[in-house]
C-alpha positions in Angstrom: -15.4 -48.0 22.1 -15.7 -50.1 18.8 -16.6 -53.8 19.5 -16.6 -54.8 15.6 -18.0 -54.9 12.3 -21.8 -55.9 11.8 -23.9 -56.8 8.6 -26.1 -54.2 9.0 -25.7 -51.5 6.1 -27.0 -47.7 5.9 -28.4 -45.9 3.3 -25.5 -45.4 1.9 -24.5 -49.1 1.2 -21.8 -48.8 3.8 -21.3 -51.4 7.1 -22.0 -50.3 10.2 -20.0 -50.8 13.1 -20.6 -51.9 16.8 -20.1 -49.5 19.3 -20.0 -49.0 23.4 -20.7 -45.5 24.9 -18.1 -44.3 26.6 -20.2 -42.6 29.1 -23.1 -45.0 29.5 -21.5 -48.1 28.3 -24.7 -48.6 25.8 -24.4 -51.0 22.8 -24.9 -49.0 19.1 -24.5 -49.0 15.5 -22.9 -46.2 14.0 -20.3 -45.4 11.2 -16.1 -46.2 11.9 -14.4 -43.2 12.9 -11.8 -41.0 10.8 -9.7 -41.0 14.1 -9.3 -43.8 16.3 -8.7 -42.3 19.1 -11.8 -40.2 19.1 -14.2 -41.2 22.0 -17.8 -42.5 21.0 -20.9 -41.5 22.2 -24.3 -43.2 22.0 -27.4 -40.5 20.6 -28.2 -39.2 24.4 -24.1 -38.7 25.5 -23.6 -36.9 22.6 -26.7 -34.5 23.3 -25.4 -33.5 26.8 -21.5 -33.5 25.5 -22.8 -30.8 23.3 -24.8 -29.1 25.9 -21.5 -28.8 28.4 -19.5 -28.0 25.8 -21.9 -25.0 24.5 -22.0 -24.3 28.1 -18.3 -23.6 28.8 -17.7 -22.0 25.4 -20.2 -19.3 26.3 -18.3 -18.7 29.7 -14.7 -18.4 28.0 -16.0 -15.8 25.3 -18.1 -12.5 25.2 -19.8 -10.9 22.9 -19.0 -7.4 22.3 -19.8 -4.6 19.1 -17.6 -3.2 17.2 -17.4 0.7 17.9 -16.5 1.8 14.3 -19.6 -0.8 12.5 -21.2 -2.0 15.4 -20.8 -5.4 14.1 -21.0 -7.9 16.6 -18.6 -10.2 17.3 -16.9 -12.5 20.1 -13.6 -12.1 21.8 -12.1 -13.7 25.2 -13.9 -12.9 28.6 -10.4 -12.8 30.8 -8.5 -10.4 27.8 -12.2 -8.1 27.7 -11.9 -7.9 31.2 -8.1 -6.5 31.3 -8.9 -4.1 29.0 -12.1 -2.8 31.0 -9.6 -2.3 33.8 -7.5 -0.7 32.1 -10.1 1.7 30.8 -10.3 1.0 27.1 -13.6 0.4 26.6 -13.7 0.6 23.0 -13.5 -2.4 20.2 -12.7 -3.3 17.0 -13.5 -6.1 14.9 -10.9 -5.9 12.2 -7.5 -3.8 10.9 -9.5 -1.5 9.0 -12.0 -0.6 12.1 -8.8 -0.8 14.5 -7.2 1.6 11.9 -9.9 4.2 11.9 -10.8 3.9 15.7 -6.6 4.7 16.1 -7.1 7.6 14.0 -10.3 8.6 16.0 -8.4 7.9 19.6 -5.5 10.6 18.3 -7.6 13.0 17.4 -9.7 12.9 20.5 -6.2 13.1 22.3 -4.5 16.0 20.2 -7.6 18.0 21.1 -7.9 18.3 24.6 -6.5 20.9 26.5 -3.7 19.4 28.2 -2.3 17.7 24.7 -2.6 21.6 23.7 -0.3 22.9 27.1 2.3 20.3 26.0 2.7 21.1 22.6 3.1 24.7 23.6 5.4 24.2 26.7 7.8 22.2 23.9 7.8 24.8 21.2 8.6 27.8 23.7 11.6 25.5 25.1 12.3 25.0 21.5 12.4 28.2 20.3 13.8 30.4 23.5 17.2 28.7 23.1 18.9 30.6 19.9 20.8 27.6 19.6 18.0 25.4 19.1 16.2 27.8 17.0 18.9 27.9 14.7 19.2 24.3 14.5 15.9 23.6 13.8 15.4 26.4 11.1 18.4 24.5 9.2 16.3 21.0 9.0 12.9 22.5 8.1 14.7 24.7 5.4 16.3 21.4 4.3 14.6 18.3 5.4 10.9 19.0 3.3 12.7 19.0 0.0 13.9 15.8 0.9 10.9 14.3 2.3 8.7 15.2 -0.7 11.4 13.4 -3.5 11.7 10.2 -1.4 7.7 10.5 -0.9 7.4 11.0 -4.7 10.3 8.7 -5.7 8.6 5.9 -3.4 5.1 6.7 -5.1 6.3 6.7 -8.8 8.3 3.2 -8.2 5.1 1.2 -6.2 2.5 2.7 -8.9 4.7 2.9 -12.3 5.8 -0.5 -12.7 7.7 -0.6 -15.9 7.9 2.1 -18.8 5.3 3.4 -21.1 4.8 2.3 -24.8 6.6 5.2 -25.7 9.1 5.0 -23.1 10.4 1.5 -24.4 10.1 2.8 -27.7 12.8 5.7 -27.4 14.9 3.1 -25.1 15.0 0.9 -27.7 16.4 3.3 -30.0 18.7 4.5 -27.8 20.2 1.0 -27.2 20.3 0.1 -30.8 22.5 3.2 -31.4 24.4 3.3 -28.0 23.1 6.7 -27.2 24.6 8.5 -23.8 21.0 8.2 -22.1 20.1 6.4 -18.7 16.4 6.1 -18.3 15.0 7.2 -14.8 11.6 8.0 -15.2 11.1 5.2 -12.2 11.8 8.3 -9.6 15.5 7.6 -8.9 16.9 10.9 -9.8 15.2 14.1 -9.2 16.0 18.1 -10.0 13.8 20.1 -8.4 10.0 18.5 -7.9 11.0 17.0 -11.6 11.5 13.4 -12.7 13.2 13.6 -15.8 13.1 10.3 -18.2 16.6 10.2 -19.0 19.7 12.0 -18.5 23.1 11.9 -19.8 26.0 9.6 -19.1 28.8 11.3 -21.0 28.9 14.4 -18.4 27.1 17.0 -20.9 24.4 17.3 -18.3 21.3 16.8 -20.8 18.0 16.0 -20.0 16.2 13.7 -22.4 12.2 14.5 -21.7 9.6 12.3 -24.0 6.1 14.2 -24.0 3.0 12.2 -24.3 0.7 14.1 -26.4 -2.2 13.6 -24.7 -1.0 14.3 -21.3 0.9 17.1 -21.9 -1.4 18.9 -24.7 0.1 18.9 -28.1 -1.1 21.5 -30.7 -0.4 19.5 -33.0 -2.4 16.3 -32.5 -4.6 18.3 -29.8 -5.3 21.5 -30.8 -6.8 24.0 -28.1 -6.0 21.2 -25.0 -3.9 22.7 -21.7 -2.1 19.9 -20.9 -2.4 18.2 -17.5 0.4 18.5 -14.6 3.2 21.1 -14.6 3.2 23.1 -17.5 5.7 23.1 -20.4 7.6 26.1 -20.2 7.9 25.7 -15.7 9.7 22.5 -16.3 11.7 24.1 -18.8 13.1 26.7 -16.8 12.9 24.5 -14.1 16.0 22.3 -15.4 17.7 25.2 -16.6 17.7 26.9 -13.4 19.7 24.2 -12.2 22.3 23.4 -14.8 20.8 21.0 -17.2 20.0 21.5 -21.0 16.5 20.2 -21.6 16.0 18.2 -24.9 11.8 17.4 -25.1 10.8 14.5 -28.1 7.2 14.5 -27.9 5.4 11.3 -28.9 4.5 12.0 -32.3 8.5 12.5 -33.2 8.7 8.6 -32.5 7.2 8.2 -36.2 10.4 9.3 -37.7 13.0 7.7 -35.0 15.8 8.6 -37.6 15.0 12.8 -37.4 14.7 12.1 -33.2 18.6 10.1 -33.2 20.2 12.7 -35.3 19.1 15.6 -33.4 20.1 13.7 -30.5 23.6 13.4 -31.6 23.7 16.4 -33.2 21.7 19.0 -31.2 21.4 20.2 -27.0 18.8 22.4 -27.6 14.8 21.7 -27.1 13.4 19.5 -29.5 9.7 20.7 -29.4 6.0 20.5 -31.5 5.7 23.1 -34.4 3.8 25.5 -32.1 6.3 25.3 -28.9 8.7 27.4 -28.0 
């Protein structure tokens, strides 16, 4: 309880204050409190206040290890108890421990015997009814294709933010001269396992492809290099084989943009390096 303000200053040059113990009801200087409300404690209250407080805060917690690090750390005795009861005996200290102790759990699950028993009691109920069977041929024929483009399409927009050097290069170009070319090289369309850059918005079903030299191996700039990912002449036949005429610009035809409009007005044919087919 504060009584009032003496003259007697600390180290600091700041007044000290008059004080009664709460507990004790002991007279004794000490420094005005933040919060008035906050009861005050002489030296020897506050010891045992910490003591019973130290006390009880070991009763409400435990101390466990995490399973994954075996890091320890402290969680609720009543919620460590349920769990025990419930026969989960295993803990973790964070999401990426919880994450790979999940994965561990599964595993552990998928593998014993009667997880085994039940997978193969569903698939001979699946499969002995023909109608079944024929339903379920009909999605996996059908449903991976469409799994993999939305996997791809969702992997190409979080990683790809916005369009290469190049890329904004031959959009520019095409903008300046009102070109029939949509860009989509953010995954939105697909033919095939393909993402083309652009495609065209008149109806003549082109397929505007810009090659980086590097990536795709050049002869010209990059004599003797392979190229990374699908090869030139597979994506190629690829768009063909589904109804598209392929027009490829490789990077180094960005040096003379006017050549690279006028064949695209002019020409539906492949645009490629000197030593492409």
């Amino acid at each position: 309880m504060l009584i009032g303000k003496s003259s007697t200053k600390n180290s600091g040059g700041a007044y000290l204050y008059n004080f009664k113990c709460d507990t004790c009801r002991k007279k004794f200087l000490g420094r005005k409190r933040a919060i008035h409300h906050q009861k005050h404690y002489c030296s020897t209250c506050r010891k045992l206040a910490k003591e019973f407080h130290n006390r009880k805060y070991d009763s409400k917690f435990t101390d466990i290890s995490c399973h994954i690090c075996h890091k320890e750390f402290s969680v609720y005795t009543s919620w460590y108890q349920r769990r025990l009861l419930k026969g989960k005996n295993r803990f973790a200290c964070s999401r990426k421990c919880s994450n790979k102790l999940q994965s561990i759990t599964i595993k552990e699950i998928r593998s014993t015997d009667e997880s085994r028993a039940k997978t193969v009691r569903q698939l001979n109920r699946r499969w002995s009814d023909p109608a079944e069977r024929r339903r379920y041929g009909q999605i996996m024929k059908s449903k991976p294709w469409s799994w993999h483009q939305r996997r791809l399409s969702h992997t190409l927009k979080t990683c790809l933010k916005s369009p290469t050097k190049p890329e904004r290069t031959l959009i520019a170009l095409i903008k300046q001269h009102k070109l029939p070319f949509r860009y989509t090289g953010d995954g939105k369309i697909w033919i095939g396992k393909l993402n083309p850059d652009f495609i065209s918005t008149d109806g003549s079903r082109r397929i505007l492809d810009l090659h980086g030299c590097y990536w795709h191996g050049c002869q010209r700039c990059f004599p003797g290099s392979k190229g990374k990912g699908i090869p030139y002449n597979q994506r190629i036949s690829t768009y063909v084989k589904h109804g598209w005429g392929p027009i490829i610009v490789w990077e180094h035809d960005l040096k003379d943009p006017e050549q690279v409009i006028f064949d695209l007005l002019h020409k539906s044919v492949i645009i490629t390096a000197e030593n492409k087919i």
